[in-house]
C-alpha positions as CSV (number, residue, x, y, z in Angstrom):
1,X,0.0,0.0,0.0
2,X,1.1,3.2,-1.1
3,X,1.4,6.3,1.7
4,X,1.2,9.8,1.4
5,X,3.8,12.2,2.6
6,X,3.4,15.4,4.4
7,X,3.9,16.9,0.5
8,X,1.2,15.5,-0.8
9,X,3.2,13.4,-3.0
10,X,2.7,9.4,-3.1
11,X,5.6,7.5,-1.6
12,X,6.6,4.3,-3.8
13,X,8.0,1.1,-3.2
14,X,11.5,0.4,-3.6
15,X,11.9,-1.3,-6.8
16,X,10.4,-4.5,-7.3
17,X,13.2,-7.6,-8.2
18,X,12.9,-8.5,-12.3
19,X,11.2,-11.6,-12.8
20,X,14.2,-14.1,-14.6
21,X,14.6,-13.9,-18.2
22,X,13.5,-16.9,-20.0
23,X,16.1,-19.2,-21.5
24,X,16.0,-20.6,-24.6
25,X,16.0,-24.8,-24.0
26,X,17.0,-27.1,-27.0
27,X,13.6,-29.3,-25.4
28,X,10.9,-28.8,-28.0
29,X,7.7,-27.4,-27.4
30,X,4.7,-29.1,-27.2
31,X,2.3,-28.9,-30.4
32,X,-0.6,-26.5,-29.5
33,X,-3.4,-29.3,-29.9
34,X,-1.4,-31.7,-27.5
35,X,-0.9,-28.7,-24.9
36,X,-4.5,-27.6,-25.0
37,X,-5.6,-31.0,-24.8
38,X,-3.3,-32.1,-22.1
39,X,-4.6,-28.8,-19.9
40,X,-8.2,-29.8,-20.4
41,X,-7.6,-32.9,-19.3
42,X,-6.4,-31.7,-16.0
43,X,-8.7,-29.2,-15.7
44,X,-11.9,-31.5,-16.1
45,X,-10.3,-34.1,-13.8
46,X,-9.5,-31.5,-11.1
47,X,-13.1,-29.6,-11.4
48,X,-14.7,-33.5,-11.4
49,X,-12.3,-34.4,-8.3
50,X,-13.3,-31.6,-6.3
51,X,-16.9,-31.7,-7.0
52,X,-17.0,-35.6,-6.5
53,X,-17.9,-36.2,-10.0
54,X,-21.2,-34.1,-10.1
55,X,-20.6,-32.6,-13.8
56,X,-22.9,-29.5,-13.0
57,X,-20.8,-28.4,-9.9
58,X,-17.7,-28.8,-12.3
59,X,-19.4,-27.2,-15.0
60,X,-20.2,-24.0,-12.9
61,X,-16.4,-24.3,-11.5
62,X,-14.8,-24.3,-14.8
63,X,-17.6,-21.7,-16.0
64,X,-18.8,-23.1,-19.0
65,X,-22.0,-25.1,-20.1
66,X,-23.0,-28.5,-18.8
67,X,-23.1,-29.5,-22.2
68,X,-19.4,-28.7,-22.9
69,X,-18.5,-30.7,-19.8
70,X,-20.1,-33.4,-20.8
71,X,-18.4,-33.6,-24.6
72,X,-15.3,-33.1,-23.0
73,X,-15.7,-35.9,-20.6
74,X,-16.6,-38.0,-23.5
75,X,-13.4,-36.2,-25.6
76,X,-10.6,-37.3,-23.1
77,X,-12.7,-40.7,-21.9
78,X,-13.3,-39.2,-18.3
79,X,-16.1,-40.9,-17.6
80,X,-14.9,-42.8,-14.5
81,X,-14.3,-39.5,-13.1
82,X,-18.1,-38.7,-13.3
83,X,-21.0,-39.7,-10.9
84,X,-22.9,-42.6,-12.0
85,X,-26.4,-42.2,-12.9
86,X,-26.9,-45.7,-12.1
87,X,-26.7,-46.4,-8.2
């Protein structure tokens, strides 16, 4: 929080350490579609972890349809991540 001095003026913060520079690795990237996919993945098994498999709960978490949940599910074969609707 920034204060004010008896001036008027706004006292800053000392300066702020520089985030390290990225280095250039010989690794290759990822494609794009494999990265993407790989993160949705995660994401759908994280939001279906946390909400115990109830695909609307995880659907409001990740903030997108029900419907998109459930295509996704049935994209990356999550279903064993999802509640049963037979019990």
């Amino acid at each position: 929080m920034s204060k004010t001095s008896k001036s008027g003026r706004v006292a800053r913060p000392s300066r702020v350490q520089k985030s390290p520079q990225f280095t250039l690795s010989a690794d290759p990237l990822p494609k794009w579609r494999e990265a993407k996919a790989s993160l949705e993945r995660w994401m759908l098994k994280e939001a279906l972890t946390r909400t115990d498999g109830n695909m609307a709960a995880a659907s409001r978490l990740l903030g997108i349809t029900k419907v998109a949940v459930l295509h996704a599910v049935r994209r990356h074969d999550l279903e064993a991540y999802t509640r049963s609707r037979e019990g």
